[in-house]
N, C-alpha and C positions, 0 to 999 in steps of 0.2 A: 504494500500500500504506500510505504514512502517511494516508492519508483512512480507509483504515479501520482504523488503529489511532486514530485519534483519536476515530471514531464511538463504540468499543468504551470509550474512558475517559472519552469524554462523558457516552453514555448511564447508567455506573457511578457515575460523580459526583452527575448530573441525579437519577437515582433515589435513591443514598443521600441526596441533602439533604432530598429532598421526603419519604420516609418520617422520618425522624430530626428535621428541623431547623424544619421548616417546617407550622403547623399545619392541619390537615386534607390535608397531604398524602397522608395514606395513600389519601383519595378519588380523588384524581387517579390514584394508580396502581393503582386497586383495577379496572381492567380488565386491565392485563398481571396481577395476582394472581389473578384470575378464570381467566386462561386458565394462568397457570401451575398453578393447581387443576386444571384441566383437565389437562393436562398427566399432574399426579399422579396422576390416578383415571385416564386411560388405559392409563398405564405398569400398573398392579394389572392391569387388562385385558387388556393386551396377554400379560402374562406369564401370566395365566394361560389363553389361548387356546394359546401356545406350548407347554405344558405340558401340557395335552390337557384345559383344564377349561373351565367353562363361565360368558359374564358374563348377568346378568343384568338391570342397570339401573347408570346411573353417575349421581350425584346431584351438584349443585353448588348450595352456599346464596351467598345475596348477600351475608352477613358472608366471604365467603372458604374456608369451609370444605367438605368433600364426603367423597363413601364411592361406594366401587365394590361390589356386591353379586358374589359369580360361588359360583361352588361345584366342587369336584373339583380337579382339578392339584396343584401342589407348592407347597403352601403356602409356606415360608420365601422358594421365590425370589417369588412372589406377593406377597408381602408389602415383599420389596424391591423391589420391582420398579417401587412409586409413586415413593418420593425418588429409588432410582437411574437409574429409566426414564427419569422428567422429568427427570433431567440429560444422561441418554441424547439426549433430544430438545430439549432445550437447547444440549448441543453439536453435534446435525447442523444444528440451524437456520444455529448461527454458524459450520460448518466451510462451509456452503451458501456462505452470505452472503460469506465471503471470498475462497474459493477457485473457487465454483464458481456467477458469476452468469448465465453461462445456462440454467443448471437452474434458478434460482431462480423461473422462475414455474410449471413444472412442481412444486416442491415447495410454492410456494403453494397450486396447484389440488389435490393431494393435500391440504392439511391442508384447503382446503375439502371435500371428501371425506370424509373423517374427520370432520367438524364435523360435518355433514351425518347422517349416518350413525348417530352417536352423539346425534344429538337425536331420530331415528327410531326407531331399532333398539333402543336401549337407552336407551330413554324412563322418564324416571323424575318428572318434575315438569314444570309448565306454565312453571317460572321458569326451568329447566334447559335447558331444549329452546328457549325462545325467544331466551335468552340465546347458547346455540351458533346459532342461527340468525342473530342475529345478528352476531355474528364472522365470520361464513361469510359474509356478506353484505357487510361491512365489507373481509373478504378478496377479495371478487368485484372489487370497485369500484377497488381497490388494484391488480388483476389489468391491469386496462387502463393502466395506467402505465407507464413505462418499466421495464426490467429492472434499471437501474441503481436506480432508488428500491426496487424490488421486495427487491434483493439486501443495500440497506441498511436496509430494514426487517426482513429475515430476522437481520441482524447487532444490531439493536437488540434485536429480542425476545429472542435466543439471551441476547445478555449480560444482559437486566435478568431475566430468567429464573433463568439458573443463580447470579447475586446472589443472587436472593429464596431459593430454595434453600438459600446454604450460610449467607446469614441465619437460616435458619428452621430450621437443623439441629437444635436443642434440641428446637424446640417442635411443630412441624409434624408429624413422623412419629411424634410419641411414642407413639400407637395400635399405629401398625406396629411400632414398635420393641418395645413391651410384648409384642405378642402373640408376636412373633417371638424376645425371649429366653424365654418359654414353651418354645416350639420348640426353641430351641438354648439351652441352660442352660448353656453353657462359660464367658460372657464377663457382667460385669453389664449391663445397659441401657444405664448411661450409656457403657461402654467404646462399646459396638457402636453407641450414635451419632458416637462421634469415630471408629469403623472407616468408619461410610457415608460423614459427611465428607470422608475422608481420601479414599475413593474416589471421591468427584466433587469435590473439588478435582485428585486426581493426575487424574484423567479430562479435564479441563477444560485443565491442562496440556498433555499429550502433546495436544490440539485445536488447539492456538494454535499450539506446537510445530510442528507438522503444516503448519498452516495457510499460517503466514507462510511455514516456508522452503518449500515449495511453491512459493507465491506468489513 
């Protein structure tokens, strides 16, 4: 269990120096950005498939940035559903990866699944489609390795994931966030980003929580 509380403060470190400290580090990590993009525009999907609406194309640009198209459902949880989804699946990656490594290649082959899936089905660009295909492909090769590496790559993603995330709180969802105090006019914008914060930091908590004493 201390090997992977170590992975989990490594990998926290290792990424905040190279985005912050270290120049053109954002390139290096601009593949875990890429999929934690991914990520984001799934989550908009995901919730609004649960809601009863419809996606229609998930977009990812090579600067980082993306948009999920869908139509119908319930919009406000839709709308959260990119930052808090993708923390959503930032902490099952790392609840996988610590508590639960023989799943973990089965939760591998799912996300290749979903990669898969979302470069097909909800095609939306030649750069978007190539790019999950590639990660899917990246995840296949990774598939044949042990469970143990499987288990701590699932723990790397999760954590440098839900980082980028509570990094990105200001800026990231500020689309969502605009559209959504539209919707719910109770609180200003900036409150209702330090609400989603608070709720994938408290999320990420009770995770670990979880995780270790399990473990």
């Amino acid at each position: 269990m201390k090997s992977k509380l170590f992975l989990i403060v490594f990998s926290a470190i290792i990424y905040w120096v190279l985005v912050n400290y270290v120049p053109f580090g954002t390139y290096i990590v601009l593949p875990i950005n890429l999929f934690v993009t991914f990520l984001h525009e799934l989550g908009h999907a995901v919730f609004a498939l649960i809601t009863g609406g419809n996606v229609h194309e998930v977009f990812i640009q090579s600067n980082g940035a993306g948009y999920a198209v869908t139509s119908g459902g319930f919009v406000p949880l839709i709308l959260m559903g990119g930052y808090i989804g993708s923390a959503l699946f930032g902490n099952l990656l790392l609840f996988i990866g610590i508590c639960k490594p023989k799943t973990s290649m089965v939760a591998l082959y799912v996300i290749i699944a979903i990669l898969v899936f979302t470069a097909i089905w909800w095609y939306s660009s030649i750069f978007t489609t190539i790019l999950l295909l590639l990660f899917s492909g990246l995840a296949f090769l990774l598939s044949k390795k042990s469970k143990k590496l499987v288990a701590d790559l699932l723990v790397v993603i999760g954590t440098v994931s839900l980082l980028y995330i509570i990094m990105d709180y200001n800026s990231g969802p500020s689309s969502d966030l605009a559209k959504f105090t539209e919707i719910v006019p109770i609180l200003p914008q900036a409150i209702w980003a330090i609400v989603w914060l608070i709720l994938v930091v408290w999320m990420t908590y009770l995770t670990l929580k979880k995780a270790f004493r399990k473990s």
